[in-house]
N, C-alpha and C positions, 0 to 999 in steps of 0.2 A: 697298844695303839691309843689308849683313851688318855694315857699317860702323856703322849707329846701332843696329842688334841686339845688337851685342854686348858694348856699358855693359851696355847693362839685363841681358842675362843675365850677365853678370862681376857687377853690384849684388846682381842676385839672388842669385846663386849664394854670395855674399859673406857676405850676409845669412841664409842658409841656415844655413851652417857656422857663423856667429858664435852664431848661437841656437842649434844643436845642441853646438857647444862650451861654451856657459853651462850650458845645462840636465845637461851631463855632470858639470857643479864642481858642482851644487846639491846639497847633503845634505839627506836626510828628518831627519837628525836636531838637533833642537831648541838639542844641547848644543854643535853646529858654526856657528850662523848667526849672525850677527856681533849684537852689540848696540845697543840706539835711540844714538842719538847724545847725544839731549836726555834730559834724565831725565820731563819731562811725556808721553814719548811711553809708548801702552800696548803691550802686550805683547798679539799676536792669540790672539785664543781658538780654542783649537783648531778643527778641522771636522768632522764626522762624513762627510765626501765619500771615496768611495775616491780613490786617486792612480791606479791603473790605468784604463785603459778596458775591461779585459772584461768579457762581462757575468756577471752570477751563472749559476749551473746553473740549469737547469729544474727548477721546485720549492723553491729556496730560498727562493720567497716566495710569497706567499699574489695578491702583485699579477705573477707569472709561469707558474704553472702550469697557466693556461689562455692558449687561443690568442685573438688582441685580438675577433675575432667575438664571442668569449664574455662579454669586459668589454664590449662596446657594446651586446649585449642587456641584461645584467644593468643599465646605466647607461639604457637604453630603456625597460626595464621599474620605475625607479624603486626598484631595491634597491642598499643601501647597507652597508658591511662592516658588521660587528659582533663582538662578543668570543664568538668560537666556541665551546660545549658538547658536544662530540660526543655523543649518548645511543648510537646502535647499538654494537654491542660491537665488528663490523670498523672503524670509526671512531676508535672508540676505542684497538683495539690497535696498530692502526699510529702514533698517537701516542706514547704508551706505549714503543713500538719507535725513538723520534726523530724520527717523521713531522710534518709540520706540519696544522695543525686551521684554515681558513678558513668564514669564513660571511656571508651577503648578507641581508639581509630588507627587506621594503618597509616601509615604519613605516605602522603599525595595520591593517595586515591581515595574512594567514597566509600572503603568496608569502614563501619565502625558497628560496635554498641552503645548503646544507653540504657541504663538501667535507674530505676526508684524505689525506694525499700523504706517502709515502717514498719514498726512492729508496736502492738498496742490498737490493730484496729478495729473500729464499730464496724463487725461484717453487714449488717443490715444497712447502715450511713453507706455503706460503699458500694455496696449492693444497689442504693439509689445511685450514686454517684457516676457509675460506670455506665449504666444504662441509660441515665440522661447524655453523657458523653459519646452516645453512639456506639457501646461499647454491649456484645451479645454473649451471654454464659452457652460457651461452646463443651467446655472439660477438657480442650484438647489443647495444646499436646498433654493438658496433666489436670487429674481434678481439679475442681477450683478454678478454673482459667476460662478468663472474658477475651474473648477477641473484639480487636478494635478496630476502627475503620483503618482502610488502606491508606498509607503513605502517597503523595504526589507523584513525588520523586522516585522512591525506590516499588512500589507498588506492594511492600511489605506490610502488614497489617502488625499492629502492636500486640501483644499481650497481656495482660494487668492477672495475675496469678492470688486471689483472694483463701486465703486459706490458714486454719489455725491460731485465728490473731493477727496475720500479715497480711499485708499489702505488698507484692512486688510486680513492677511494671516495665517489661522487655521491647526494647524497640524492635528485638528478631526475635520471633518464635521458637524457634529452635531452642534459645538458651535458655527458657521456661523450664524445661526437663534438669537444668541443673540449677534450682533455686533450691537456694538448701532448706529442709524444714525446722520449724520453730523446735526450740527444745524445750 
């Protein structure tokens, strides 16, 4: 048995090394790759694909800052992103501050979210911040979590979720529970 085992792992192994030695010669850079041969041949358009596999930080996108629970209700419930506005003013300063601005509404009716997320924050600067905004360290639904005054319209009270380095600011309470944490 070790007899016909061991082509295949010498091939494999062979095989291994062959591609990991090609892929060590490949250059990212455009001005090193050899040219078409034929002159009909095009030139690839670039890709906007990363080359690495990691993945981005938590919060650098508006489709990772919640935990996937979060996107299968919002995808359950029939809301769809949109070009975020933030109006509350913690919403809005943590944009202001580099944060990013995310939003979901259901087309023609009035369920939506709004969300604002930095990461890099002065907990103590926010810590002011919230409480001048009318904003009270409740814990609830989730440590770290300020409640904000009530909404006009929907009588919902905001969120602002301070915890770890982050700033995340939920216009429903609810979706506080699935603010993913900092890694």
């Amino acid at each position: 048995m070790t007899r016909t085992l061991a082509p295949r792992v010498l091939a494999a192994s062979a095989a291994l090394t062959l591609s990991l030695g090609l892929a060590a010669c490949a250059s990212d850079d455009p001005a090193e790759t050899a040219a078409p041969t034929t002159p009909a041949a095009a030139s690839p358009e670039p890709t906007t694909e990363p080359t690495t596999t990691e993945q981005p930080a938590i919060g650098a996108s508006c489709e990772d800052v919640l935990a996937p629970e979060a996107y299968a209700k919002l995808e359950a419930d029939g809301l769809e992103t949109r070009n975020p506005d933030p109006v509350d003013p913690v919403a809005q300063r943590i944009v202001e501050d580099g944060g990013i601005a995310c939003a979901w509404v259901k087309p023609q009716t009035d369920n939506m979210l709004d969300l604002a997320h930095a990461t890099g924050a002065d907990e103590g600067e926010w810590t002011t911040a919230l409480a001048e905004a009318g904003y009270a360290q409740t814990d609830e639904p989730v440590a770290g979590a300020w409640t904000g005054p009530a909404e006009p319209g929907s009588g919902m009270s905001p969120v602002a979720v301070l915890a770890d380095g982050t700033i995340t600011w939920v216009s429903a309470p609810d979706f506080a529970q699935w603010v993913r944490p900092a890694s």
